[in-house]
MDTraj code that builds the backbone (N, CA, C; nanometers):
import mdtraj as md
import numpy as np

residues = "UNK UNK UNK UNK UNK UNK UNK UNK UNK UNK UNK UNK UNK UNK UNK UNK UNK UNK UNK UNK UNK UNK UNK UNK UNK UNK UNK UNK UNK UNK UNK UNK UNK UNK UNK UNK UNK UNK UNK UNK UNK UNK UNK UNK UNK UNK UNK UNK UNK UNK UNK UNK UNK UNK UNK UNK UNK UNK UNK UNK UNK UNK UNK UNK UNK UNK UNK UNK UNK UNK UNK UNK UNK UNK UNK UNK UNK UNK UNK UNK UNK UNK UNK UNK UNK UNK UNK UNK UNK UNK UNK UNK UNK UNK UNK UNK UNK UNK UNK UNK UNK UNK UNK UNK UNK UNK UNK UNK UNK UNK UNK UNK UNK UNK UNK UNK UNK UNK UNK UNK UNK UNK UNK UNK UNK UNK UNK UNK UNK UNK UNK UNK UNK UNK UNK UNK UNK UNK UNK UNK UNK UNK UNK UNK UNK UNK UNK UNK UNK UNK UNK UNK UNK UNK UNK UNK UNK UNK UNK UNK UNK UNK UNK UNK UNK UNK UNK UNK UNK UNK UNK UNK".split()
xyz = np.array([
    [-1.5350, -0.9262, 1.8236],
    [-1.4633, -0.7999, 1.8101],
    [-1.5400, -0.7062, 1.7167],
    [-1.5185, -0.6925, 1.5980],
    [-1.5896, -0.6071, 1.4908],
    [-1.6412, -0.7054, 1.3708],
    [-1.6844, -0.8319, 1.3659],
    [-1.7413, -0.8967, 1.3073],
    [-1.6844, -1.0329, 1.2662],
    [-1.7150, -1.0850, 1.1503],
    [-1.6484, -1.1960, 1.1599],
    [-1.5139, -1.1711, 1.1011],
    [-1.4305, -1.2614, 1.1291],
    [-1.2867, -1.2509, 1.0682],
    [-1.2878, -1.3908, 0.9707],
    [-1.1683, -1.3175, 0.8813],
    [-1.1057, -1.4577, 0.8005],
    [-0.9384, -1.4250, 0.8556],
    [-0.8983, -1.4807, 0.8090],
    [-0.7083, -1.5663, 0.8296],
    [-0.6438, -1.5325, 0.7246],
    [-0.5273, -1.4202, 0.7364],
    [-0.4246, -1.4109, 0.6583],
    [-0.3080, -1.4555, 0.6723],
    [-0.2610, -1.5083, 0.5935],
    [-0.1264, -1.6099, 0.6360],
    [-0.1462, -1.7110, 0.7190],
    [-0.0361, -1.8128, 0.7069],
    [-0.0551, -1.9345, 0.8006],
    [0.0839, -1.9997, 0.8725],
    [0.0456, -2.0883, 0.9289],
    [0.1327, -2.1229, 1.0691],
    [0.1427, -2.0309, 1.1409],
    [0.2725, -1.9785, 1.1797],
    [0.2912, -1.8758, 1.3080],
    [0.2684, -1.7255, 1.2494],
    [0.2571, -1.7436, 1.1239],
    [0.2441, -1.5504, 1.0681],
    [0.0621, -1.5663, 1.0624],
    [-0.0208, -1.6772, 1.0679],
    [-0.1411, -1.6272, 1.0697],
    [-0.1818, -1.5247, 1.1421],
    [-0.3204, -1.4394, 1.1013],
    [-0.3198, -1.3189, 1.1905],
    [-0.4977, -1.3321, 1.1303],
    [-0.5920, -1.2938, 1.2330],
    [-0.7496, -1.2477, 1.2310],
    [-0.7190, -1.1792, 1.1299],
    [-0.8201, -1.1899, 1.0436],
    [-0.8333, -1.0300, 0.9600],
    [-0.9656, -0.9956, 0.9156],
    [-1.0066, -0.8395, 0.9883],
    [-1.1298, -0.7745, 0.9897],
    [-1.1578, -0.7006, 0.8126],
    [-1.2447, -0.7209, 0.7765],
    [-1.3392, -0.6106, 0.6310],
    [-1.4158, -0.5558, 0.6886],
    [-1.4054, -0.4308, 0.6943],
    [-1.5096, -0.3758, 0.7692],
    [-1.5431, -0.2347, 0.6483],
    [-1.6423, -0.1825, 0.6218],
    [-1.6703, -0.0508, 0.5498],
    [-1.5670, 0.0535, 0.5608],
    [-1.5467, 0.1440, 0.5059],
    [-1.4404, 0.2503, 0.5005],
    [-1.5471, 0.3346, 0.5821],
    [-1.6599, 0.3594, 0.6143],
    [-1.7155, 0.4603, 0.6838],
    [-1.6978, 0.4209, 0.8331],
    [-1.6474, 0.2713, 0.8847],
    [-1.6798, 0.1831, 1.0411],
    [-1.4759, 0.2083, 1.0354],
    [-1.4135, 0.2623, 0.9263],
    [-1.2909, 0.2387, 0.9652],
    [-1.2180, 0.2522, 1.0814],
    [-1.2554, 0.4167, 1.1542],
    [-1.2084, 0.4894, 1.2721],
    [-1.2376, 0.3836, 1.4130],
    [-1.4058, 0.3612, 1.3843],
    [-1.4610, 0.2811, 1.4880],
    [-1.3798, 0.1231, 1.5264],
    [-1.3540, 0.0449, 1.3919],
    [-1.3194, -0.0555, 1.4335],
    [-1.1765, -0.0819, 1.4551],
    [-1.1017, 0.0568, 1.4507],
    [-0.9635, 0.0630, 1.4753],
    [-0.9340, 0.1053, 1.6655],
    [-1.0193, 0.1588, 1.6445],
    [-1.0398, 0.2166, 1.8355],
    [-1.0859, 0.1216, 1.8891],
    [-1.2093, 0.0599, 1.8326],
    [-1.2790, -0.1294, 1.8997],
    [-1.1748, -0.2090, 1.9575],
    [-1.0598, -0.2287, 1.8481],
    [-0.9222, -0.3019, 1.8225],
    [-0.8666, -0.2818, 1.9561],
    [-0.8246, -0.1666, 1.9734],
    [-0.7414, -0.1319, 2.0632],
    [-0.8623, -0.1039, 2.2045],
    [-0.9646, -0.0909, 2.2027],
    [-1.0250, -0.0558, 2.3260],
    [-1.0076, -0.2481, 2.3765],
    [-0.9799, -0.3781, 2.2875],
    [-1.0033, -0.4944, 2.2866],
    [-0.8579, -0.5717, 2.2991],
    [-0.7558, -0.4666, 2.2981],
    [-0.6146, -0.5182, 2.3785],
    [-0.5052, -0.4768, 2.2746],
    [-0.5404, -0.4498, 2.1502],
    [-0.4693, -0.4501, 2.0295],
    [-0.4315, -0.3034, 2.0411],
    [-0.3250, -0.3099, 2.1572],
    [-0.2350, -0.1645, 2.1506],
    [-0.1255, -0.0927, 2.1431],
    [-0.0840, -0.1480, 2.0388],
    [0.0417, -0.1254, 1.9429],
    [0.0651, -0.1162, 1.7848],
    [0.0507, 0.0079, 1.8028],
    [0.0167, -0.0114, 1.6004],
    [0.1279, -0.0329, 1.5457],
    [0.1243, -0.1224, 1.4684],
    [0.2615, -0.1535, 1.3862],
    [0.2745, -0.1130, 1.2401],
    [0.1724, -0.1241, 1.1373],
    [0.2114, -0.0580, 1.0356],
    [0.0706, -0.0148, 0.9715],
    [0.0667, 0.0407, 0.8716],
    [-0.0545, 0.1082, 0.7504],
    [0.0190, 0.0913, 0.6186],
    [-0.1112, 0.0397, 0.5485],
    [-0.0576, 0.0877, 0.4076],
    [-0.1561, 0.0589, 0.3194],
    [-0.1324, 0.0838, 0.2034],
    [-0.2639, 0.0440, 0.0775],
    [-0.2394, -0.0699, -0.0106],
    [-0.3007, -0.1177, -0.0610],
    [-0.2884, -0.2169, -0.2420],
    [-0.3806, -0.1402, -0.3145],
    [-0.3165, -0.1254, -0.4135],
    [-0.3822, -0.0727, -0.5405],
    [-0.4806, -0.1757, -0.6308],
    [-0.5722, -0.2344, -0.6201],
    [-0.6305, -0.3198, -0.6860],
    [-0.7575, -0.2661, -0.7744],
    [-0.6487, -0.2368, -0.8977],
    [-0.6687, -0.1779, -1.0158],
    [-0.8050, -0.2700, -1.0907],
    [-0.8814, -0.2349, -1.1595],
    [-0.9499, -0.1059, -1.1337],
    [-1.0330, -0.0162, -1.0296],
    [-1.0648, -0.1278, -0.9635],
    [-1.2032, -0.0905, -0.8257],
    [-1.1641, 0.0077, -0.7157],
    [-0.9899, 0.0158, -0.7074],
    [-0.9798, 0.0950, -0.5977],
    [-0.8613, 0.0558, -0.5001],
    [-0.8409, 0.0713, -0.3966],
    [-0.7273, 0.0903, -0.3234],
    [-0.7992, -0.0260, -0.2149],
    [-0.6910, -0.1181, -0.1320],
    [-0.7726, -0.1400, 0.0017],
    [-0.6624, -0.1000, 0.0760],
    [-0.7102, -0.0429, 0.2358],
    [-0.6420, 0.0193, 0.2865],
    [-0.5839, -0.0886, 0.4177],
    [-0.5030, -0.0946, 0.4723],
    [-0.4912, -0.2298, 0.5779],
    [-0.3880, -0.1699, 0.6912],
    [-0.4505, -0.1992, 0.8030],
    [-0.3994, -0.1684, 0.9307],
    [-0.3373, -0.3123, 0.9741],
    [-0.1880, -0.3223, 1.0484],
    [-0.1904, -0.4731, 1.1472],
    [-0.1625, -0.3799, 1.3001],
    [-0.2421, -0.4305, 1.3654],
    [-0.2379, -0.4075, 1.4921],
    [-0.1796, -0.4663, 1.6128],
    [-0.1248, -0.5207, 1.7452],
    [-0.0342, -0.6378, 1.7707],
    [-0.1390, -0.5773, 1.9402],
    [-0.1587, -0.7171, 1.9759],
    [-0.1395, -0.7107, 2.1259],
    [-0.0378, -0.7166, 2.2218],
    [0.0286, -0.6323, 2.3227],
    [0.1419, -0.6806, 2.3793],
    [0.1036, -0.7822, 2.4751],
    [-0.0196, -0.8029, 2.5587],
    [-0.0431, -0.8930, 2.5993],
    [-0.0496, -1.0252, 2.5780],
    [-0.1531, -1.0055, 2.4638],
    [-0.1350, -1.1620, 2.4123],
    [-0.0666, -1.2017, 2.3048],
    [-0.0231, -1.1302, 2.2708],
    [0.1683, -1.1906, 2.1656],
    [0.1047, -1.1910, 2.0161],
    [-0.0540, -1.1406, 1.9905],
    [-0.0958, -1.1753, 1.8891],
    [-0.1178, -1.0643, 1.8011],
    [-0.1327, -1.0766, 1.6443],
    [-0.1476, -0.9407, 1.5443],
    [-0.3019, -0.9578, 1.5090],
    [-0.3350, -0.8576, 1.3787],
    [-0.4731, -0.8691, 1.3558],
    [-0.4526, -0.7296, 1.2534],
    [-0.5221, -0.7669, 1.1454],
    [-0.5369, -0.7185, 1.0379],
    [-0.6635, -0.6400, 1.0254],
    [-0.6720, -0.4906, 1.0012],
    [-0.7963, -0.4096, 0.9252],
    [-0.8083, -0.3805, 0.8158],
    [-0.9238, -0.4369, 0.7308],
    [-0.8750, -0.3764, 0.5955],
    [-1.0520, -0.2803, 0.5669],
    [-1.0072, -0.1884, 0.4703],
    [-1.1063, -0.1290, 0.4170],
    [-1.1310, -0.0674, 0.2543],
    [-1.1939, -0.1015, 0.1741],
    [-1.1445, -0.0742, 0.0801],
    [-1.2389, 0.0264, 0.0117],
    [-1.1730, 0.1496, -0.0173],
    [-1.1910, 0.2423, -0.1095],
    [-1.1864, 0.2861, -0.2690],
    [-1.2803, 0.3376, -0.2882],
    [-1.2980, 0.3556, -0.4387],
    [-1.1813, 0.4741, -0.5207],
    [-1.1242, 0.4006, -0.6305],
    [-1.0384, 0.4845, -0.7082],
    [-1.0601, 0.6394, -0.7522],
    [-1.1956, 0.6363, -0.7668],
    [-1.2797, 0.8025, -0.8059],
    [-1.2543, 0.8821, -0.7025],
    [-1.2886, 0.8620, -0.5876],
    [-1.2472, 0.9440, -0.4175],
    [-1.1644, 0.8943, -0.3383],
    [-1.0276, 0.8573, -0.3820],
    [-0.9547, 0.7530, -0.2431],
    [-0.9011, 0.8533, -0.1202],
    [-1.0247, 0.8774, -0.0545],
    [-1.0170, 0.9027, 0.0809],
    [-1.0687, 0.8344, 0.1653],
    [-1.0340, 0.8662, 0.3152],
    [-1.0796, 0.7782, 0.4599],
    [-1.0543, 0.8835, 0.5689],
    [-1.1201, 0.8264, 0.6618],
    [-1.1011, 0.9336, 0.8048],
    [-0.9333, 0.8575, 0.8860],
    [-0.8969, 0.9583, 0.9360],
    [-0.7826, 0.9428, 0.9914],
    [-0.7794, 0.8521, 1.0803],
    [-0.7248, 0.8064, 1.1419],
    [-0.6886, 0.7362, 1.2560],
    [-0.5764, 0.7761, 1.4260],
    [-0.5170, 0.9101, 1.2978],
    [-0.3933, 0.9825, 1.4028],
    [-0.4390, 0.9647, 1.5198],
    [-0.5838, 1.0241, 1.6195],
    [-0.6400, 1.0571, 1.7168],
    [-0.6241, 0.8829, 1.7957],
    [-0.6732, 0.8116, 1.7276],
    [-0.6619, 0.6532, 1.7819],
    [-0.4737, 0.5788, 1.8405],
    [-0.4347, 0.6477, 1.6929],
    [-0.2762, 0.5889, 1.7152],
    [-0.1955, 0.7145, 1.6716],
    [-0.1567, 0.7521, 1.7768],
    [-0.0697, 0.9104, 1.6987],
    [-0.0071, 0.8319, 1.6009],
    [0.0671, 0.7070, 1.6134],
    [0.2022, 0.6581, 1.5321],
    [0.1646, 0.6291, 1.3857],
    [-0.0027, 0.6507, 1.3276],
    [-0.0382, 0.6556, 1.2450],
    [0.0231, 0.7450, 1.1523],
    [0.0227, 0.8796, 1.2069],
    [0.0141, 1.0155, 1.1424],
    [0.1318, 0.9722, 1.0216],
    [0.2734, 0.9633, 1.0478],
    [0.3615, 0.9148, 0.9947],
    [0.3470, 0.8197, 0.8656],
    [0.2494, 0.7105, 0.9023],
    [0.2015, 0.5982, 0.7785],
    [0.0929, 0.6208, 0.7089],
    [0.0136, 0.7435, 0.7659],
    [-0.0796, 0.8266, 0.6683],
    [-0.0434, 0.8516, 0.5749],
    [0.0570, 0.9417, 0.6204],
    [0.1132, 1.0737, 0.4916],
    [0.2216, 1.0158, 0.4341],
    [0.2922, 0.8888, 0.4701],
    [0.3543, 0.7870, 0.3211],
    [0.2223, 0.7245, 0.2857],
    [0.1136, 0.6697, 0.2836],
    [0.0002, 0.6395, 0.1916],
    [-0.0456, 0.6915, 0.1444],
    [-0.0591, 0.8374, 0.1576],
    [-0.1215, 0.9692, 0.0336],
    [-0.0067, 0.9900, -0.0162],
    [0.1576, 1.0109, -0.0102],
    [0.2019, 1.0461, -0.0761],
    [0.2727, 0.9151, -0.1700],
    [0.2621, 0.8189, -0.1655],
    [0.2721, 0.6721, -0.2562],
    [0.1625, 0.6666, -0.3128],
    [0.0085, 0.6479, -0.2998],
    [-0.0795, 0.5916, -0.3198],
    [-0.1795, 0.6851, -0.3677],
    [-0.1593, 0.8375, -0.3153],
    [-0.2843, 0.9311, -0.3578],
    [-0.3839, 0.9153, -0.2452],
    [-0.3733, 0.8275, -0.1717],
    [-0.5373, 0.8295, -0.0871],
    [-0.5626, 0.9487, 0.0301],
    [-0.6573, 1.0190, 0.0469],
    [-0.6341, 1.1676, 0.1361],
    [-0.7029, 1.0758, 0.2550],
    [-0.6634, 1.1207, 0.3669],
    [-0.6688, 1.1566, 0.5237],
    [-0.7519, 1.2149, 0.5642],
    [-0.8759, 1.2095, 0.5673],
    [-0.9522, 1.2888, 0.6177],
    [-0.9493, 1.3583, 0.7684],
    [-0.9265, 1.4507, 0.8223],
    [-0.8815, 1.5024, 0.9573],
    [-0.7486, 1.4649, 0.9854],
    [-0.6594, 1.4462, 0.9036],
    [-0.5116, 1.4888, 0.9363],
    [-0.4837, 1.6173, 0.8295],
    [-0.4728, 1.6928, 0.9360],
    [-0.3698, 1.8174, 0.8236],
    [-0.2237, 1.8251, 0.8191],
    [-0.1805, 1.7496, 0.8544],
    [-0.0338, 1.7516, 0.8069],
    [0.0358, 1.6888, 0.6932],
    [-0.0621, 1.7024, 0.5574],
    [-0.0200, 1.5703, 0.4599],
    [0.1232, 1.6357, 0.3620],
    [0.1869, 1.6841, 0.4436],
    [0.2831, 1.7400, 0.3455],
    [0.4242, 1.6625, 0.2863],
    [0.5227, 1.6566, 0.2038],
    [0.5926, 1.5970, 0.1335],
    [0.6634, 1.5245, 0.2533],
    [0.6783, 1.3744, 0.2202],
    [0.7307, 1.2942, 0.3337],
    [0.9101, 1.2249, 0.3394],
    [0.8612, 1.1825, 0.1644],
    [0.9633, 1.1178, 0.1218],
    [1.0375, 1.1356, -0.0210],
    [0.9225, 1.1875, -0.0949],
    [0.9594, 1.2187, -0.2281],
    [0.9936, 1.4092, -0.2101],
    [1.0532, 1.4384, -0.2957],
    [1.1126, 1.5804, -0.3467],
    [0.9506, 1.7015, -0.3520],
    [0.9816, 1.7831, -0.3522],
    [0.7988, 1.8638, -0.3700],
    [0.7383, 1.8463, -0.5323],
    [0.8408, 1.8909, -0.6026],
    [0.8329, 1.8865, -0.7552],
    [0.8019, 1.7720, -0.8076],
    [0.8175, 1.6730, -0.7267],
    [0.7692, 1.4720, -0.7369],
    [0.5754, 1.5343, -0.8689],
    [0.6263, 1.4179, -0.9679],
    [0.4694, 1.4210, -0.9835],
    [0.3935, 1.2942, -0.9773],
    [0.2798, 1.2803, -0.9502],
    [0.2276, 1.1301, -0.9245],
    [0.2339, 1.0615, -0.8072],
    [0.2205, 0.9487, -0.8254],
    [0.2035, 0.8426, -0.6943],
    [0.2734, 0.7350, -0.6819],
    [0.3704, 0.6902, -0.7191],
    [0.4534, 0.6070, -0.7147],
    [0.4717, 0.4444, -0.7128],
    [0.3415, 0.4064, -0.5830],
    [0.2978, 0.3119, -0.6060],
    [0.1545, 0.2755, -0.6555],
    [0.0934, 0.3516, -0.7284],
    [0.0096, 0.3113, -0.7996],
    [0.0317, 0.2090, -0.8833],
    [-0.0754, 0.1259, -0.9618],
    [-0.0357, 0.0439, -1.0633],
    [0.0032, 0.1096, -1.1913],
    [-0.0959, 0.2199, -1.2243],
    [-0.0787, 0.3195, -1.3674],
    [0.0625, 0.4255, -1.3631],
    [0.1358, 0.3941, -1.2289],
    [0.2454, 0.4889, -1.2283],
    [0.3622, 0.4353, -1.3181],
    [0.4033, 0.5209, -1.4423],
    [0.5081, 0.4818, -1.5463],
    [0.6199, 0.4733, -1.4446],
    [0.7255, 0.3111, -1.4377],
    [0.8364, 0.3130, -1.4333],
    [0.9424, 0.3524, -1.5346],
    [0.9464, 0.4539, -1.5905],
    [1.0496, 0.4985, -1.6735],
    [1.1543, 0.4171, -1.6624],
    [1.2334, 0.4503, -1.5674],
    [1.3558, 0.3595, -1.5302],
    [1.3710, 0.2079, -1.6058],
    [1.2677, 0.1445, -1.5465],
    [1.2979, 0.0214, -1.6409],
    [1.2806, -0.0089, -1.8034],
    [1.2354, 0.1098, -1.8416],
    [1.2432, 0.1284, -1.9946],
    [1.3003, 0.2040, -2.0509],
    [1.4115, 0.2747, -2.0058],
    [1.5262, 0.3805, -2.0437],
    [1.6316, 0.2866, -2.0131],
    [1.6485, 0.1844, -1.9452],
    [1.7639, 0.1937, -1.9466],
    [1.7693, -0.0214, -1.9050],
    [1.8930, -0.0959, -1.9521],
    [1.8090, -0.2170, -1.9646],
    [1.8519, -0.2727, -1.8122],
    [1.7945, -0.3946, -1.7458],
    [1.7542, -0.4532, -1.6251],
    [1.9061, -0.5175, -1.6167],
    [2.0405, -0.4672, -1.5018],
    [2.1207, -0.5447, -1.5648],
    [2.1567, -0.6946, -1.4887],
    [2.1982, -0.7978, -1.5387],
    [2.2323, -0.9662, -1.5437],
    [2.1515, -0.9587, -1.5673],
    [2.1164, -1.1077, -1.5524],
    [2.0855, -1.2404, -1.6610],
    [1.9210, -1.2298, -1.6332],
    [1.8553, -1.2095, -1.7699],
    [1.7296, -1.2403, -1.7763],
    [1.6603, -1.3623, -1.7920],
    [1.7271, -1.4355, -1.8276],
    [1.6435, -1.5702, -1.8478],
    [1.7765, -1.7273, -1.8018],
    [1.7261, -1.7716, -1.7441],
    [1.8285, -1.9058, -1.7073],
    [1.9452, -1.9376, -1.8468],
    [2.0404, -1.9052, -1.7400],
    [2.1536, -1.9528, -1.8931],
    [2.2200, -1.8564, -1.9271],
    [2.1227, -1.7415, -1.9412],
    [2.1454, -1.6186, -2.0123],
    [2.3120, -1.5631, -1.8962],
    [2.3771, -1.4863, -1.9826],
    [2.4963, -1.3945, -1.9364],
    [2.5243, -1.3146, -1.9855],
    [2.6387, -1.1931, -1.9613],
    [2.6294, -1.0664, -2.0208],
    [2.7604, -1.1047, -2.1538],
    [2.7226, -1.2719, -2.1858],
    [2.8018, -1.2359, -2.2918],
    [2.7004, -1.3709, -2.3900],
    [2.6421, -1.3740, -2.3966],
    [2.5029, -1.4429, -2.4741],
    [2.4225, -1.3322, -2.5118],
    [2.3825, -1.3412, -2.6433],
    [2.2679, -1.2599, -2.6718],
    [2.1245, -1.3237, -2.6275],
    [2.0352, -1.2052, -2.5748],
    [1.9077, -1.2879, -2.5746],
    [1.8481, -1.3674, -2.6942],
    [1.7784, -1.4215, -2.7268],
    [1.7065, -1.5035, -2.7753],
    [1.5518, -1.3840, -2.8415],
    [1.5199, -1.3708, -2.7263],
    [1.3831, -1.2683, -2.7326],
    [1.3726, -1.1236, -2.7327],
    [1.3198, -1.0830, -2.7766],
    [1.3204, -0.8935, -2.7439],
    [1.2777, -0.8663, -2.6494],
    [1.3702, -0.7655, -2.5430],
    [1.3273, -0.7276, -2.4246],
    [1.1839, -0.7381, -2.3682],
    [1.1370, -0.7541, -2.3068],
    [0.9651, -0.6870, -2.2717],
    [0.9535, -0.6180, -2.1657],
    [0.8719, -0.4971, -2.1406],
    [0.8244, -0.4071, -2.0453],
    [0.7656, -0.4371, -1.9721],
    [0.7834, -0.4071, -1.8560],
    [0.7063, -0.4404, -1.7078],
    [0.5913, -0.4248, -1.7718],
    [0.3957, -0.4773, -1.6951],
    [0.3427, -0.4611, -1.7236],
    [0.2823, -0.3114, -1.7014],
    [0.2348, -0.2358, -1.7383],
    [0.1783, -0.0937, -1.7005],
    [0.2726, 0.0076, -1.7532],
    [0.3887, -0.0758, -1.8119],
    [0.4967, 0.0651, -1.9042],
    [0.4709, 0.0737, -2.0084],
    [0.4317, 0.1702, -2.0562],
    [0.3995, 0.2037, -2.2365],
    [0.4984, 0.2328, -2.3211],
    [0.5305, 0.1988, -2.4258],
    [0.6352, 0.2256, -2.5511],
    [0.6653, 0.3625, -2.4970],
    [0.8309, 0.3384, -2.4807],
    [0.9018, 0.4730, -2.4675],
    [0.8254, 0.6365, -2.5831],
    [0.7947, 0.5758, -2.6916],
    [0.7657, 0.6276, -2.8352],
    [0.6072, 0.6445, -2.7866],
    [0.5648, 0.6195, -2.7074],
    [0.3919, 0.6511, -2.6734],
    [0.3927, 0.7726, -2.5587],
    [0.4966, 0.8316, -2.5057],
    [0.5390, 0.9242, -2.4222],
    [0.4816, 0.9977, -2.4197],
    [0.3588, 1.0884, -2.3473],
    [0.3955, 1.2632, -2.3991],
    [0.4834, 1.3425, -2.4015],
    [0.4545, 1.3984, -2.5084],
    [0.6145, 1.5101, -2.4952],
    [0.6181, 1.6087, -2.4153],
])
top = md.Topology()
chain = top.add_chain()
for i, resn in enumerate(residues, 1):
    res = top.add_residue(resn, chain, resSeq=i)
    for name in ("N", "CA", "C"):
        top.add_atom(name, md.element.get_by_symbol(name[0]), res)
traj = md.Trajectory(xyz[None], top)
């Protein structure tokens, strides 16, 4: 198909899965589907802080009952890629929730406009460096630790998700 594959997941959720360059992305998504894989099922990114984003297509054959994974991974300094809309219109849709979660731009889709969040939204949401406020304004509620109830005091002082900074480290 587009080179060698490794195996994500196992037993019946295993699925091929292609690495291919972020510049071969377009190509080996059209390969996919020129090769039976013609049903796009989802897009999305991981943030794998620091190096960059990888971007991952699963693709499904209706013929042969089987999925298959694209991944490509992009650098945090420029997280852009060429579109795919033209290959899978049903992309366009899972584009523009991955730039607007993730920051990563679309190259040749112009429609990247507000999808899910408010316009005034600032940031990226699912980034790793994106502050959850929420879980540090206000506390996680039941039981944090085995045993624990809302009528036991903890034992330990709260702790912050990782990537939340001291309420008191805020800008103002």
């Amino acid at each position: 198909m587009i080179g060698e594959a490794t195996q994500s997941g196992g037993g019946r959720f295993a699925r091929p899965t292609y690495d291919v360059p972020a510049e071969s992305w377009v190509e080996a998504i059209a390969t996919a589907k020129r090769e039976g894989f013609d049903f796009f099922d989802w897009l999305s990114a991981v943030d794998e802080l620091p190096g960059g984003f990888t971007l991952v297509v699963h693709l499904w054959s209706t013929t042969r009952k089987q999925g298959v994974l694209i991944r490509a991974e992009i650098p945090r300094s420029a997280p852009a890629i060429a579109s795919v809309k033209d290959v899978f219109p049903g992309a366009a849709w899972h584009e523009r929730e991955t730039h607007e979660m993730f920051g990563i731009g679309f190259t040749g889709h112009d429609g990247m406009k507000p999808l899910l969040l408010p316009d005034e939204f600032e940031g990226h949401p699912l980034r790793k460096e994106f502050v959850l406020a929420s879980r540090v304004a206000k506390p996680w509620p039941g039981a944090k630790e085995p045993g624990e109830s809302e009528h036991t005091v903890s034992k330990r002082a709260p702790m912050r998700p990782p990537g939340v900074p001291d309420p008191n480290e805020w800008p103002k």
